[in-house]
DOSEKE-782633 format. One record per residue: residue in one letter; y, z, x of N, C-alpha, C, O in turn. Coordinates in steps of 0.2 Angstrom, whole numbers, plus 5000, padded with zeros to 4 digits. Atoms other than C-alpha are relative to their C-alpha. Last residue first. Layout:
AYZXYZXYZXYZX...
***
This chain:
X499550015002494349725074500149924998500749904996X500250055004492549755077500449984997500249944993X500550024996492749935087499849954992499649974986X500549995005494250005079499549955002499749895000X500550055002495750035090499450014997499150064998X499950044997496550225089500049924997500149904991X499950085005496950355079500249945007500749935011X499550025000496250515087500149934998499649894997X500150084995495150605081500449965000500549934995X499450044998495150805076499849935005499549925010X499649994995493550875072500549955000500449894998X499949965001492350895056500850045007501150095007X500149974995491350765061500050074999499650114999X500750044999491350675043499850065007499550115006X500549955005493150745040499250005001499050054999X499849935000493850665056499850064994499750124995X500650004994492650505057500350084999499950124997X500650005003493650475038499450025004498950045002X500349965002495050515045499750004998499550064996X499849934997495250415058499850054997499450094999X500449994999494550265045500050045005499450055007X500349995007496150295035499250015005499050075005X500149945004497150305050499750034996499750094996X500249944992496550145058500250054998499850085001X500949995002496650065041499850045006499350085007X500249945006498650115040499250014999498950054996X500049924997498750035058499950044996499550084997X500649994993497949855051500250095004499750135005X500849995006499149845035499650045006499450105007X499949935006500749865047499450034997499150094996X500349954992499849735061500250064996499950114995X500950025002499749595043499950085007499350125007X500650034998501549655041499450015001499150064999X500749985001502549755030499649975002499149964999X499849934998504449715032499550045001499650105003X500449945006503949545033499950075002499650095007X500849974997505149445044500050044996500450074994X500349944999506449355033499549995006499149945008X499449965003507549205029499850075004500250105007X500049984998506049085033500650035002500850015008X499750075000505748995017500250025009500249975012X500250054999504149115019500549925001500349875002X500549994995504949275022499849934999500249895001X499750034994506249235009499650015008499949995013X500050085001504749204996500749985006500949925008X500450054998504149375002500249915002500149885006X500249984990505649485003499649935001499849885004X499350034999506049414982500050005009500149955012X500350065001503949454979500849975001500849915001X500650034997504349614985499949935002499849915007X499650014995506149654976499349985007499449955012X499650065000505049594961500450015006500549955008X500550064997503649724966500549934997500249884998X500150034993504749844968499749965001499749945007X499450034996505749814951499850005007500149965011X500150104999504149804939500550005008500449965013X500950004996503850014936500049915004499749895009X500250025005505950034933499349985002499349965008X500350064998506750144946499649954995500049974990X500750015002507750284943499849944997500049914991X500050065004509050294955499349974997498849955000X500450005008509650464960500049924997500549894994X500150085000510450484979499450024991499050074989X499750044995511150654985499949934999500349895001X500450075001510450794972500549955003501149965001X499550045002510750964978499849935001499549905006X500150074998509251074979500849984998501250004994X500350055002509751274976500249925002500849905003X500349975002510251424985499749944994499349974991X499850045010511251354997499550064998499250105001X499949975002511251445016500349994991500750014987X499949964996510751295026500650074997501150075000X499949994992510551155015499950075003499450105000X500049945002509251095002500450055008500250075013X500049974993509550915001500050074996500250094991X499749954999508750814988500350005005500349965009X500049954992508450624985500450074999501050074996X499649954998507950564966499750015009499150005011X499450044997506950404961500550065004500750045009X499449995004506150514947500449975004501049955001X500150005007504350484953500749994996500649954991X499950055001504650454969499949994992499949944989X500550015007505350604971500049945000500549905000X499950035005506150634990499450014994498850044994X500750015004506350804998500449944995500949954992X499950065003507650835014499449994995498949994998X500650045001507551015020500549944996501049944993X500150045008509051095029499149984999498749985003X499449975007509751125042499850024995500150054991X499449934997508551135058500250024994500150074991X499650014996507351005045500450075006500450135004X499649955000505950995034500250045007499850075010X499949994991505350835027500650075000501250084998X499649984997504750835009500250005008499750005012X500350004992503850695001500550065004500950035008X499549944997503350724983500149975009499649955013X500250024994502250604971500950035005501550035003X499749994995501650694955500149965006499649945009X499950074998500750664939500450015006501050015003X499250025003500550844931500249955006500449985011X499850005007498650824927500850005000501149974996X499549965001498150814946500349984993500449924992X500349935006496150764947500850024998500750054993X500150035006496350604957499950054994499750034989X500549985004497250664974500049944992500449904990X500150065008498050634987499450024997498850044999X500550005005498850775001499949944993500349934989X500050055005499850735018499450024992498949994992X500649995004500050865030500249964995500849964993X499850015009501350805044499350034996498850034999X500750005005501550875061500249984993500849994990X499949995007503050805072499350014998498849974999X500550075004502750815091500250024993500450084992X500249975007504150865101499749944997499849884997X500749965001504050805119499950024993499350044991X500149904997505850775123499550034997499450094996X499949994994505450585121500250075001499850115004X499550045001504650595103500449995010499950015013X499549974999502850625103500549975002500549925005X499950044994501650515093500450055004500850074999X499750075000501350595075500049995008499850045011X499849964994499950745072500549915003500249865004X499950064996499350705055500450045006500750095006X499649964994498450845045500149935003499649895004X499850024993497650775030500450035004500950055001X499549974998496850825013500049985008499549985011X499850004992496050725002500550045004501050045001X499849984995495250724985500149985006499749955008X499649995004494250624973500550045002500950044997X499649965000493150544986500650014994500949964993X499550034996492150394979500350095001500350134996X500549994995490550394968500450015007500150005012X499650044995491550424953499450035006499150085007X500550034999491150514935500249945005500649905003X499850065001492450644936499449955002499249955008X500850005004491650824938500249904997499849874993X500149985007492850884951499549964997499049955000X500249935004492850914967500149994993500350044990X499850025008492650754977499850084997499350114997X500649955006492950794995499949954993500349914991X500150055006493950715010499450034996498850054999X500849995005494250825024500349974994500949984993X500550015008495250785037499650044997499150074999X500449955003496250805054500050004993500550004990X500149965005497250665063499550044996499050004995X500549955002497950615078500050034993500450064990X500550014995499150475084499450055000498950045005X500549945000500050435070499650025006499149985006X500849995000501450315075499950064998500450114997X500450044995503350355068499249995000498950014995X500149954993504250445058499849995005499950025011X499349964999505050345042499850015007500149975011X499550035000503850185045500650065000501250055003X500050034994502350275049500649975000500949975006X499949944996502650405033500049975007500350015011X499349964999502850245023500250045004500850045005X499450025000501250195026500650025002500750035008X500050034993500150315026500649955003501049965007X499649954998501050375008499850005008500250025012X499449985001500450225001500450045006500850015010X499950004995498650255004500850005005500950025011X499349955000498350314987500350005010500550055013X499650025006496950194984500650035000501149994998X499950075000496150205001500549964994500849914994X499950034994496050395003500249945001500749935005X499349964999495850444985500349965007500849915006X499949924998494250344982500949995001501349945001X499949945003493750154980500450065001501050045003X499449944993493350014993500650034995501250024995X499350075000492549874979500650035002501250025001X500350044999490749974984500749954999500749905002X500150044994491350134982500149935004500449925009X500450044998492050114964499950015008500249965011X500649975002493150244955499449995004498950035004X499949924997494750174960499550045002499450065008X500349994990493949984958500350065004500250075010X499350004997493950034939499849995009499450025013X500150074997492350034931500649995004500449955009X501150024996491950224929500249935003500049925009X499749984994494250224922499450005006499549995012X500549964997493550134908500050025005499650005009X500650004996495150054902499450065001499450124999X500250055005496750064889499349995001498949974997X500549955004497050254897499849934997499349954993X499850075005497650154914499550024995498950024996X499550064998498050284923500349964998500849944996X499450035008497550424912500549955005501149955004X500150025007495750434917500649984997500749944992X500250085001496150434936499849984992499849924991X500650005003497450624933499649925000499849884995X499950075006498750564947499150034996498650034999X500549985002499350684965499949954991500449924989X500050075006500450604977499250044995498750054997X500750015004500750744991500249964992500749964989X499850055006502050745007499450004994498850004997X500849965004502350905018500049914995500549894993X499850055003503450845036499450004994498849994996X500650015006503950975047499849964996500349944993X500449944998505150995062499649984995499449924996X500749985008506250855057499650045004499750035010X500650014997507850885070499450014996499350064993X500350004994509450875060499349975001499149924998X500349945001509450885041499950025009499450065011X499749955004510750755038499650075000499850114997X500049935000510050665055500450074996500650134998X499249954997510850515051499850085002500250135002X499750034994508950435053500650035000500850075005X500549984996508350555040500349965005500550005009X499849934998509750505028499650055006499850105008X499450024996509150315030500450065003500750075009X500250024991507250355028500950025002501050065007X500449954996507750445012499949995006500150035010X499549944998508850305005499850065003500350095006X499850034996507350175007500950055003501150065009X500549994995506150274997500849985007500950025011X499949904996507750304986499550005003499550065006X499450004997507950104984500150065002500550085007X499749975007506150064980500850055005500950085011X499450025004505649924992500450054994500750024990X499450014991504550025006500749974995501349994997X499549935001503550084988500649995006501150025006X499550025003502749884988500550074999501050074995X499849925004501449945000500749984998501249975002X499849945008500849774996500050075002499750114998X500449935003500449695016500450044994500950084995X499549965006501549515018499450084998499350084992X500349955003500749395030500250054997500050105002X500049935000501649245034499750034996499650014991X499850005009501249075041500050084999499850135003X499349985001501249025059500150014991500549974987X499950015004499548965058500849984999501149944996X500150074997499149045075500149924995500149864997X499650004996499949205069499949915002500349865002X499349995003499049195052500349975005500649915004X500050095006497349145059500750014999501049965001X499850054996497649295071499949924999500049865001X499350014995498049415059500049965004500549945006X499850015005496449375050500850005003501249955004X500150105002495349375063500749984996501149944998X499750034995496049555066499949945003500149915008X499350025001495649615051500349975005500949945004X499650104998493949565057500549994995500749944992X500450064997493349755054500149924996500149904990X499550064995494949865049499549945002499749885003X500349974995493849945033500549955005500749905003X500449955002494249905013499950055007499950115007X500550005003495549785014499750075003500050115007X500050044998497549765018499249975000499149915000X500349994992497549925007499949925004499649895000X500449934997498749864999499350034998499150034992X500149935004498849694990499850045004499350025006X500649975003498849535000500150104999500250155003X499949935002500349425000499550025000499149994996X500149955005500049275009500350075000500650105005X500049924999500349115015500050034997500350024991X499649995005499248965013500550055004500350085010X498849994999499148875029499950034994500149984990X499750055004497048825025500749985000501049944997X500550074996496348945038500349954998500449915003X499650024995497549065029499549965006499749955012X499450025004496649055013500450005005500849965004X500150075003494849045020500749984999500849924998X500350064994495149215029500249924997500749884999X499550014994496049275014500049975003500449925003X499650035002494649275001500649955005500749895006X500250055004493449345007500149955000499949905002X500150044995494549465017499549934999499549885003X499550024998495049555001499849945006499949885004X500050075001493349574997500749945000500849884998X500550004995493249774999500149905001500049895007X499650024992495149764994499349995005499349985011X500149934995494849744977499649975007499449925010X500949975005495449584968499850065004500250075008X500249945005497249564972499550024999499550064995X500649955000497749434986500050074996500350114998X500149935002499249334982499250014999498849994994X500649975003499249164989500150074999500250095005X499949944999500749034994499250034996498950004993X499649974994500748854999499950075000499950105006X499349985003499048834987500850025006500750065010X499649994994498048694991500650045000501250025000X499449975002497148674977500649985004501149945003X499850085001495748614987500549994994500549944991X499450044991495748784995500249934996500849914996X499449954999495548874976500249965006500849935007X499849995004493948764973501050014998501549984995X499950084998493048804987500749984996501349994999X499649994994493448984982500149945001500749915000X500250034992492648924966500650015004501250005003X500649944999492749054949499949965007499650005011X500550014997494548954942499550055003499750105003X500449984995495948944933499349985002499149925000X500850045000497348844927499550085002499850135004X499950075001499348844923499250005000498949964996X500450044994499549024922499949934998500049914992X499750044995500749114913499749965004500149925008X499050005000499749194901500150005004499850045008X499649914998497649184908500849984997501149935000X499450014995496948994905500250084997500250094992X499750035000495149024895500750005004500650055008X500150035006493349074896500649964997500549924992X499550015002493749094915499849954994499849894993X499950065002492149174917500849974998501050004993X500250025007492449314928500249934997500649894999X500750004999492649324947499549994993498949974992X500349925003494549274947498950005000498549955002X500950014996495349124957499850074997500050135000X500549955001497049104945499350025004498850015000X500649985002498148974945500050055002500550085004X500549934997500048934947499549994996499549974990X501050025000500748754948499950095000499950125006X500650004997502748814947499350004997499250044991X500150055000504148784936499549965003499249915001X500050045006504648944931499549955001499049954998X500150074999504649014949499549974994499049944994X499550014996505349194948499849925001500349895004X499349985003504649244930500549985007501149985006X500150025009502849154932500950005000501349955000X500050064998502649244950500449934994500749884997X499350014996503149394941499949955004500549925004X499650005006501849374926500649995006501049945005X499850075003500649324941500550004995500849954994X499950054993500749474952500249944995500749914996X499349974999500749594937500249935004500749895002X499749995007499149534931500850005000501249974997X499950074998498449524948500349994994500749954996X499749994995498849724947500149905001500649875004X499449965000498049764933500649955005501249935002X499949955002496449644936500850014999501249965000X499649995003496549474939500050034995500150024989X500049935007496149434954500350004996500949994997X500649994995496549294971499950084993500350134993X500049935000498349234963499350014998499150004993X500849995001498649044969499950105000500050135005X500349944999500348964970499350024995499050004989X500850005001500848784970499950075003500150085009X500250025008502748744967499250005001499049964997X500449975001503748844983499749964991500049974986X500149995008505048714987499350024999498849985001
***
């Protein structure tokens, strides 16, 4: 019986975490460990709080990590030191260094670690993968995917400057916030094992953080030697809201929308998309079939479809490309000196 939970920020996104915490376990102890005065109990919550200390002696069985990802590991460590287990919001934090303390508190804990790329749960990401393993398009030869989002009109109720999008310093930029699509693309295709970068900020947006990225990935080779390339693009400047992934085949091309929930196929002599899978999604539902994975992960129903070594390969690509724009040369995605 899940009756003490602990939700680690309470921005946007801890916001969400706990209203759905709230709505699948009614009856549940939940607090709040935020960095502001907790001038009063936050809707839904039972308490808060500004002491980590504080938070252990709590003693929550489960924890949700939210506050920005540079300070994720803050938090974490101390919280699976303690047996909580956790969900911690994508990016797993800011840089790989002593993610791999962390993974191994967990493992030695035996308790579970859950990394939030919550798109793995929307049912046309998961229809996409499934058509791609039937080989509906045959052998993937190419794979283009781009997420682009004006940062002012995310959250228009906000000062988009203060935002940990915006923010260096609470592990910011395009690359880290829009990371998602590393993810997912290790999961349909495989490892990455090389990649080519530049991260830019080209527009006039007040931010100290890349606003742009463009990536070349070079994926693992399959046994008959074919390598898959992918180019991945994210941005923070695109005004028509976009997230695209196409993969393109012997047959065909395969393109999902994550936007519209829709899967295409575009066959081998057609003249237009034909739509294969259409189910549009509602903003709350992957993170309820999320937190539904998790709590059977924890009673011990599941393994987590997003593990704490899932989080850890996506930062080893992110900081890949970060040496690979910086140099200017191709590098490969390895281990990460401080892990």
């Amino acid at each position: 019986m899940i009756n003490r939970i602990l939700i680690v920020g309470l921005g946007s996104i801890g916001t969400r975490h706990l209203r759905l915490a709230r709505q699948l376990l009614p009856d549940a102890d939940i607090r709040v460990l935020r960095r502001q005065p907790c001038d009063s109990v936050p809707a839904y919550a039972n308490g808060c709080m500004q002491s980590l200390a504080a938070a252990i002696d709590f003693a929550p069985q489960i924890a949700v990590i939210a506050n920005p990802s540079s300070l994720h590991l803050q938090a974490a460590l101390p919280l699976a030191n303690a047996g909580a287990h956790l969900l911690v919001e994508k990016p797993l934090s800011a840089t790989p260094e002593n993610v791999g303390q962390l993974l191994t508190t967990c493992h030695k804990q035996k308790t579970v670690l859950l990394t939030g790329y919550n798109l793995r749960f929307l049912p046309s990401l998961q229809q996409f993968r499934n058509l791609l393993e039937q080989a509906v398009i045959g052998k993937v030869l190419s794979v283009r995917c781009e997420i682009g989002q004006y940062l002012p009109a995310w959250r228009p109720d906000s000062d988009y400057r203060q935002s940990v999008s915006a923010r260096r310093e609470l592990g910011g930029g395009a690359l880290l916030e829009l990371s998602h699509e590393l993810d997912y693309l290790r999961w349909i295709f495989g490892e990455v094992d090389w990649v080519n970068a530049t991260l830019s900020r080209q527009s006039s947006l007040e931010i100290d953080v890349e606003d742009t990225v463009h990536l070349l990935l070079g994926f693992q080779p399959l046994s008959d030697g074919h390598r898959l390339i992918g180019s991945v693009s994210l941005d923070f400047i695109r005004r028509d809201t976009t997230r695209l992934c196409t993969a393109i085949g012997e047959y065909g091309s395969l393109r999902w929308n994550g936007l519209t929930g829709m899967v295409e196929q575009f066959e081998v002599g057609a003249n237009e998309w034909r739509t294969l899978f259409h189910y549009q999604h509602q903003r709350d539902d992957s993170y309820l079939a999320e937190w539904r994975h998790f709590l059977a992960c924890v009673a011990g129903q599941n393994t987590a479809l997003i593990s704490g070594e899932d989080g850890l390969k996506v930062l080893r690509i992110i900081e890949a490309a970060r040496q690979a724009s910086e140099t200017g040369c191709r590098t490969h995605v390895g281990s990460w000196e401080g892990e």
